[in-house]
C-alpha positions in Angstrom: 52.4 93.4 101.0 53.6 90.2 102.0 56.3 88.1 100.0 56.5 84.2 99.8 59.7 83.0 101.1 59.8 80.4 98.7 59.7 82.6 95.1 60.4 85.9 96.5 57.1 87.1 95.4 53.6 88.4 96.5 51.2 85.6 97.0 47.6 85.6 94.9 45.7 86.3 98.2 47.7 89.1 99.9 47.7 90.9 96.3 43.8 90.4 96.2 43.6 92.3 99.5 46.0 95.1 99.1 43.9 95.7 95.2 40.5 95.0 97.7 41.9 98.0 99.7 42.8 99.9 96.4 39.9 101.8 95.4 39.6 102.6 91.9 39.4 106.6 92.0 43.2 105.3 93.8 43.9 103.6 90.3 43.0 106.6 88.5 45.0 109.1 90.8 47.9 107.0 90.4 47.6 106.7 86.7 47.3 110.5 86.3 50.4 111.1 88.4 52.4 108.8 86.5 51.3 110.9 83.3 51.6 114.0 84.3 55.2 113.6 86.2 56.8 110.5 84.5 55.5 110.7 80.9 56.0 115.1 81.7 52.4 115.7 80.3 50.8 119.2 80.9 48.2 119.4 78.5 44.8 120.2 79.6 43.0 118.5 82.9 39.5 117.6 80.5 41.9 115.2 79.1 42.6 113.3 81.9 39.0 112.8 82.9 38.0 109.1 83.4 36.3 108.7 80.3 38.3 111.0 78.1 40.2 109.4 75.7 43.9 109.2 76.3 44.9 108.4 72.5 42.6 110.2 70.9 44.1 113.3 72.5 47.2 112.3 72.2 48.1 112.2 76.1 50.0 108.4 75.4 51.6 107.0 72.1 53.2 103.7 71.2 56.1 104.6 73.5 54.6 105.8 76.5 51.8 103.0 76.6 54.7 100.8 76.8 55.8 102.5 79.6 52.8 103.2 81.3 52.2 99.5 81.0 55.1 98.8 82.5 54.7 100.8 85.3 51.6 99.7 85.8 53.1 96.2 86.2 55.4 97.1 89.0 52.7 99.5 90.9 50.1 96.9 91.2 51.9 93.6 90.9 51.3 91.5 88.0 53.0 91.2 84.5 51.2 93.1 81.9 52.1 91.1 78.4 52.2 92.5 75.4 48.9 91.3 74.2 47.2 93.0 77.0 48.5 96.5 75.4 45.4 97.7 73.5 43.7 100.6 73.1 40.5 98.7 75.0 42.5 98.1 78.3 44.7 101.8 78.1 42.3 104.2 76.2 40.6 105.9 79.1 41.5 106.1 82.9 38.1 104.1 83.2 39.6 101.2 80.9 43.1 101.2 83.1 41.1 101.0 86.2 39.1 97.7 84.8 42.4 96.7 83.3 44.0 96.7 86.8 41.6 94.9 88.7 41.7 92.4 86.4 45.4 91.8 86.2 45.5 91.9 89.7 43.5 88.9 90.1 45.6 86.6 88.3 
């Protein structure tokens, strides 16, 4: 990634390519390797499945959403606010992914 002399940070069009060259199975792969060795999560695998939902089987909480989101932040480049930390963008690995591409695009 490129950084703008000026502010130090990633320009809009450099992050849009490395996110272009992100595929979103990459997002999800990511995401479970952050859970499984950050959050130290060992439950079963079904519950990591794209669809499966990571509340409802208690794979995140209130704490670790906020540090998934965090992470999240920092891995892809962009600032995830506290508004955006709802069950509809962090519930499944599906909702991250379309979370992600999102918030990179901003």
């Amino acid at each position: 990634m490129h950084t703008d002399t000026h502010t130090g940070t990633d320009t809009h069009r450099e992050r849009d390519e490395d996110m272009e060259k992100t595929t979103g199975t990459d997002v999800k792969e990511a995401v479970r390797t952050f859970i499984r060795e950050e959050l130290e999560w060992s439950g079963p695998e079904e519950h990591l499945q794209d669809g499966a939902s990571l509340i409802d089987f208690g794979v995140i909480d209130s704490l670790s959403l906020m540090e998934l989101g965090l992470w999240i932040g920092d891995r892809f480049g962009f600032t995830v606010e506290d508004t955006d930390m709802t069950a509809a963008n962090f519930d499944t690995l599906d909702a991250i992914e379309a979370f992600v591409r999102r918030g990179s695009r901003t």
